[in-house]
C-alpha positions in Angstrom: -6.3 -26.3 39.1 -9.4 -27.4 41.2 -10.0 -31.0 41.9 -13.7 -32.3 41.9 -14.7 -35.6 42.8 -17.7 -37.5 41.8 -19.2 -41.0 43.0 -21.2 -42.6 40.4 -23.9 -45.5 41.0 -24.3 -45.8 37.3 -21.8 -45.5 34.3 -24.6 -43.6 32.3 -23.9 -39.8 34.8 -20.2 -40.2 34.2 -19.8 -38.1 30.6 -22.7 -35.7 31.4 -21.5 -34.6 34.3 -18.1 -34.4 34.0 -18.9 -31.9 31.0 -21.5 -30.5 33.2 -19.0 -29.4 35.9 -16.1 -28.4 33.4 -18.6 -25.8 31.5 -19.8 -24.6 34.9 -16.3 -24.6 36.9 -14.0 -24.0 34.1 -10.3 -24.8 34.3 -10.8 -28.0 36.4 -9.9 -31.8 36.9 -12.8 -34.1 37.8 -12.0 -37.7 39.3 -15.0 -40.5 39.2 -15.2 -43.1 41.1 -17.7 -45.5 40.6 -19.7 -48.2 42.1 -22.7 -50.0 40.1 -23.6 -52.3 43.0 -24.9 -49.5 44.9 -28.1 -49.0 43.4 -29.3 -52.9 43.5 -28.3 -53.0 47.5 -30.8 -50.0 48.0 -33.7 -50.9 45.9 -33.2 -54.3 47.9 -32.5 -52.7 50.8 -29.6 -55.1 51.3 -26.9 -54.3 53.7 -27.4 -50.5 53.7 -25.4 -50.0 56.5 -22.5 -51.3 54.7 -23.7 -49.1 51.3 -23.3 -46.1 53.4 -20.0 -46.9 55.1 -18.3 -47.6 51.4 -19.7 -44.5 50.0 -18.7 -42.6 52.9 -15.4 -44.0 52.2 -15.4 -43.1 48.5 -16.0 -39.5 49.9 -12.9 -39.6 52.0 -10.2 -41.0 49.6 -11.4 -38.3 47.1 -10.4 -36.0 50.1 -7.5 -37.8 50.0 -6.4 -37.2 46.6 -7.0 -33.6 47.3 -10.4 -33.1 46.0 -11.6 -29.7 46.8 -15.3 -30.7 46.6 -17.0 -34.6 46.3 -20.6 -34.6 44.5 -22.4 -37.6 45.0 -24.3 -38.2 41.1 -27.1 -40.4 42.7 -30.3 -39.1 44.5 -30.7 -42.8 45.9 -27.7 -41.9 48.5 -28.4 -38.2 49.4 -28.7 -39.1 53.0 -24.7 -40.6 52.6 -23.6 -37.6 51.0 -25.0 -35.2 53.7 -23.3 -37.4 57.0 -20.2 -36.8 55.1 -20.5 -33.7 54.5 -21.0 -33.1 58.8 -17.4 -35.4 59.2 -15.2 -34.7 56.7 -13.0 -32.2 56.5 -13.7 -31.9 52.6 -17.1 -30.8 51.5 -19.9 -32.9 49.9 -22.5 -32.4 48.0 -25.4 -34.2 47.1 -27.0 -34.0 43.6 -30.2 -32.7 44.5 -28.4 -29.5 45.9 -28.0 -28.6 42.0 -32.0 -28.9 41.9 -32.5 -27.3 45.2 -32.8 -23.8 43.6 -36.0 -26.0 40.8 -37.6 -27.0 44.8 -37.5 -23.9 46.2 -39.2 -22.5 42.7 -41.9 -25.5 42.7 -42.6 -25.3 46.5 -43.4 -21.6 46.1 -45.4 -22.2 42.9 -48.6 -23.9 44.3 -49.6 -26.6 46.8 -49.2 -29.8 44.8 -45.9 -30.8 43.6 -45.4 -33.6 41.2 -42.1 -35.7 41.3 -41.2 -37.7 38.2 -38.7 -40.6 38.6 -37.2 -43.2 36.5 -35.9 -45.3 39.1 -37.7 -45.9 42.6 -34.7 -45.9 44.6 -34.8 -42.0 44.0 -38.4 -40.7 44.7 -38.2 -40.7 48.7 -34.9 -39.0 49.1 -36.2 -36.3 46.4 -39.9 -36.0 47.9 -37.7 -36.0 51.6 -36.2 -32.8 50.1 -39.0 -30.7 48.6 -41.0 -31.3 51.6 -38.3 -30.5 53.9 -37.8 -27.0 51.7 -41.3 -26.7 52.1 -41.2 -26.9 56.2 -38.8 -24.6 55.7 -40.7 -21.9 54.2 -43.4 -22.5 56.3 -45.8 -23.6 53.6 -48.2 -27.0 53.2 -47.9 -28.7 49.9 -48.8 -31.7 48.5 -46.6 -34.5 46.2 -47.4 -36.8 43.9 -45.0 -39.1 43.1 -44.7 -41.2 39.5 -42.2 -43.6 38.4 -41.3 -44.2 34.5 -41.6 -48.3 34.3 -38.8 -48.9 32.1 -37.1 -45.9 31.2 -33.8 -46.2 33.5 -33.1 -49.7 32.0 -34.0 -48.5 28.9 -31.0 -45.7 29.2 -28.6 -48.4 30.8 -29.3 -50.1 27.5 -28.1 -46.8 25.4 -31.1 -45.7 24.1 -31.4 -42.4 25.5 -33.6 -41.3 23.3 -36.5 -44.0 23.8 -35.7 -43.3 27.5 -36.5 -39.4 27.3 -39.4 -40.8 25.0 -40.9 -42.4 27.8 -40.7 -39.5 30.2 -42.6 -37.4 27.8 -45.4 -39.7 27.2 -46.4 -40.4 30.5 -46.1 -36.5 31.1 -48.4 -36.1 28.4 -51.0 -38.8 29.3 -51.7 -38.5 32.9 -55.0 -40.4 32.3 -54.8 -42.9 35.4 -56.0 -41.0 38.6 -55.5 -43.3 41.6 -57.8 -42.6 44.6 -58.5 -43.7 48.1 -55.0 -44.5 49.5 -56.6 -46.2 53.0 -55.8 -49.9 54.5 -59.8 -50.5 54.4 -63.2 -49.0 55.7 -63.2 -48.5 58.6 -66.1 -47.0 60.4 -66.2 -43.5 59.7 -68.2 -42.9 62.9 -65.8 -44.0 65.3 -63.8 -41.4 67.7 -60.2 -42.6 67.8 -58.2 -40.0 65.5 -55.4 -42.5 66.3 -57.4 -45.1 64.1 -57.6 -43.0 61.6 -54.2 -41.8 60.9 -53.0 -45.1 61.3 -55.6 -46.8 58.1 -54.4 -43.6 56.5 -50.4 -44.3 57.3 -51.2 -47.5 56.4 -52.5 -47.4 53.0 -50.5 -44.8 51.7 -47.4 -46.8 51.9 -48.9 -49.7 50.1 -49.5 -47.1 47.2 -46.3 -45.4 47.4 -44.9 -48.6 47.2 -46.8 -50.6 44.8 -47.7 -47.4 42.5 -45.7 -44.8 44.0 -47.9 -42.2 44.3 -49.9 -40.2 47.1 -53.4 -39.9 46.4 -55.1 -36.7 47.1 -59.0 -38.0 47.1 -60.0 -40.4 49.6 -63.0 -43.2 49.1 -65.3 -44.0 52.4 -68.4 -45.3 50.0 -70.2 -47.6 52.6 -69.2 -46.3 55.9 -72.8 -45.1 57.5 -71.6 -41.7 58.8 -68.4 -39.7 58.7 -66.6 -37.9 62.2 -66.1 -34.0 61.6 -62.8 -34.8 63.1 -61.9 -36.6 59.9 -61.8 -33.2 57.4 -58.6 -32.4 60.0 -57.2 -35.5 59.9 -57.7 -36.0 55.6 -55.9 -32.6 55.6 -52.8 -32.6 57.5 -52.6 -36.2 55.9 -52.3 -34.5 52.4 -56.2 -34.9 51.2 -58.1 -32.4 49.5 -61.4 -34.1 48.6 -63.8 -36.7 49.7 -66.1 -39.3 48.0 -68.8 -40.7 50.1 -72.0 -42.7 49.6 -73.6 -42.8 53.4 -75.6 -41.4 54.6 -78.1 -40.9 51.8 -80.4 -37.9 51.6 -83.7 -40.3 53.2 -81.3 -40.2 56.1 -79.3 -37.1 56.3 -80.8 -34.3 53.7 -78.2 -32.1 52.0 -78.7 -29.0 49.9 -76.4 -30.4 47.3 -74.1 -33.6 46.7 -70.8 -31.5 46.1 -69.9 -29.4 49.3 -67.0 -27.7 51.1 -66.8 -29.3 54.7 -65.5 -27.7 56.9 -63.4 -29.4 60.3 -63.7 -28.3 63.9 -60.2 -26.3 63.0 -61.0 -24.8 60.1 -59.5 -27.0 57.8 -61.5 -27.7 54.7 -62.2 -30.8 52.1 -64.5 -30.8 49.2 -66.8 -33.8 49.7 -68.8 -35.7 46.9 -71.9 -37.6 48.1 -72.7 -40.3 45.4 -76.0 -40.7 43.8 -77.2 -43.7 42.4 -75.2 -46.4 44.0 -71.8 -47.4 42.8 -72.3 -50.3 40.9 -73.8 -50.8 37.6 -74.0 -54.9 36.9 -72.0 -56.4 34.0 -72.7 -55.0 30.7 -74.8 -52.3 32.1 -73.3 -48.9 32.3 -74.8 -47.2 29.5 -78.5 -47.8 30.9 -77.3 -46.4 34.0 -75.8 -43.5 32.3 -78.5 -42.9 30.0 -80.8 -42.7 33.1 -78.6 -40.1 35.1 -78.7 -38.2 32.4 -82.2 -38.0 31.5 -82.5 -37.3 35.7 -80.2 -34.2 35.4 -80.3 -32.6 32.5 -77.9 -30.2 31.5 -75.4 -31.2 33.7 -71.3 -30.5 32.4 -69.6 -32.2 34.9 -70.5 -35.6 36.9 -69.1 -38.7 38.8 -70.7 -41.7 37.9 -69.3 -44.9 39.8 -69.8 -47.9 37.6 -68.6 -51.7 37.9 -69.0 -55.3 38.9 -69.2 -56.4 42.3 -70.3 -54.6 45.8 -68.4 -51.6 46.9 -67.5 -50.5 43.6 -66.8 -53.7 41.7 -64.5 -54.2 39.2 -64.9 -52.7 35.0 -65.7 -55.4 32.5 -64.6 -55.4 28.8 -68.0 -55.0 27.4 -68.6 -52.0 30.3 -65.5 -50.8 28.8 -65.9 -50.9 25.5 -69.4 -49.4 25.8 -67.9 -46.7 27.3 -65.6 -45.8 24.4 -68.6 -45.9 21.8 -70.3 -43.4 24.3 -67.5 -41.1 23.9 
C-alpha cells in the first residue's frame, strides 16, 4: 500500500483532500500533519525563516515514516515545498502542481489572467506560478489579482456554503475598476526611464498590497507632456491603456481623443485624452453631463471624469445619487 503525506496549515483541507487523493490514487494510506500557526506567521511575516525550517521538517519525518510522496495543502508555502523537494530524498509536491495543468490552459488562453483568492497569503506564490509558466512558454500576459474579504474566515467558521457564496458574488459583480497604480505624478516629460519604472514599481505594490490588484490603465491627468519612451515602459510594466489630460488640443492638435500610440519599439498603448476637465464641483455632474452630451451627439461610449477637488476630486453623495437617477 502507498503512503502519502500531507502538511496542512488549516484543518478545513484535511477531509477534502484526503478523499481527493484516495479517489485519485486508489488503494492508499494518507498521513496529515498539521500545523495552524503557519498561516498567521506568513501573513505577518513573522519568523519565516523559522516557518520554512519546521515545514521542511514536516516534509522529512513524513519521509521518515515512509511516505512515498509529501503534498504540501497550502499555496502560502509553495516556495517550502519546492526546496524540499531539491534535498530530500522523498518527493514533494506543492498544491499548485495539481492546478499547474488550469495555468498552463489560462496562460495559453489570452493575455490577462485573473487570480481569485480568499486568503492574501496565497495570491503571490500563485501569480509567481502562472507567470513563471508564462515565461516559460514564451508568452506576455497580464494578472489581476482579487481577494475575497471574508470568505476564508467565513469557511474556518463552517459555513462553507456562505464562503462559496462570496466567491460567486464578487465573480459576478466586478463593478469596481481600480486604475492608475503609480506613487504620484511625476513629470511625464522627464528622460530618466529609471524614474519611471521606479513610480511604477512603487505604486503597484501599494495596490497589490492594500487592494491586491495590478491595474492595467494608468492616470497622468496633469502632467504637461508625456515621453514616447513611456508607451515601452507602461508595457513591459503590464499597461495596456492610458488616460491623459495634457496637452490640450490649443496646444498639441490631435485628430481624435482616443488613439493607439505607438513606442519607439513598437510597443503599443491605447491612450484617452480627456475633454472637459476632470472635475465637476459638488452637486454638479448632471450639468456637466447634460452639456457633453448636447456637444457630441450620438455618442455610445464616453469617459466622463467627475468629482470634488483638483486632479480628479473625490464623488459626493448628492453627485452620486444623481448619477443613479440618470441611469
Amino acid at each position: 500500500m502507498k503512503k502519502i503525506g500531507i502538511i496542512h496549515t488549516t484543518p478545513a483541507t484535511i477531509d477534502s483532500l484526503n478523499q481527493l487523493v484516495k479517489e485519485i490514487v486508489g488503494d492508499v494510506e494518507v498521513i496529515n500533519f498539521l500545523d495552524d500557526s503557519i498561516l498567521k506567521d506568513m501573513r505577518d511575516k513573522h519568523n519565516v525563516d523559522f516557518v520554512r525550517e519546521r515545514w521542511i521538517s514536516y516534509a522529512k519525518v513524513l519521509g521518515q515514516l515512509g511516505a512515498d510522496a509529501v503534498l504540501s495543502a497550502c499555496s502560502t508555502v509553495g516556495a517550502f515545498a519546492e526546496e524540499a523537494d531539491k534535498i530530500l530524498d522523498v518527493p514533494v509536491y506543492r498544491i499548485d502542481e495539481i492546478g499547474r495543468a488550469m495555468c498552463s490552459a489560462a496562460v495559453e488562453m489570452g493575455e490577462v489572467v485573473s487570480v481569485f483568492a480568499t486568503l492574501a497569503s496565497t495570491l503571490e506564490p500563485t501569480v509567481d506560478l502562472i507567470e513563471r509558466k508564462a515565461y516559460e512558454t514564451g508568452k506576455r500576459i497580464k494578472v489581476n489579482t482579487v481577494l475575497v474579504e471574508g470568505a476564508y474566515a467565513t469557511l474556518m467558521e463552517g459555513h462553507k456554503d456562505v464562503h462559496d457564496a462570496k466567491i460567486k458574488a464578487l465573480v459576478e459583480q466586478g463593478r469596481w475598476h481600480i486604475m492608475g497604480g503609480w506613487y504620484l505624478q511625476p513629470d511625464c516629460n522627464m528622460p530618466s526611464g529609471e524614474s519611471f519604472v521606479r513610480q511604477i514599481l512603487k505604486g503597484r505594490c501599494y495596490f497589490r498590497d492594500r487592494f491586491h490588484v495590478d491595474p492595467a490603465t494608468a492616470i497622468n491627468f496633469d502632467s504637461f507632456g508625456h515621453s514616447r519612451g513611456l508607451v515601452q515602459i507602461m508595457k513591459k510594466c503590464g499597461y495596456d491603456s492610458y488616460v491623459v489630460c495634457r496637452p490640450g488640443q490649443k496646444d498639441f492638435a490631435l485628430e481624435d481623443n482616443d488613439f493607439l500610440w505607438v513606442g519607439c519599439d513598437g510597443s503599443e498603448i491605447m491612450v484617452h485624452r480627456i475633454v472637459n476637465g476632470y472635475s465637476s464641483g459638488r452637486g454638479r455632474i448632471k450639468e456637466k453631463a447634460d452639456k457633453y452630451l448636447e456637444q457630441n451627439p450620438g455618442v455610445e461610449n464616453a469617459l466622463l471624469l467627475w468629482g470634488i477637488g483638483n486632479h480628479g476630486g473625490g464623488p459626493s453623495k448628492e453627485d452620486l445619487e444623481m448619477i443613479r437617477k440618470m441611469i
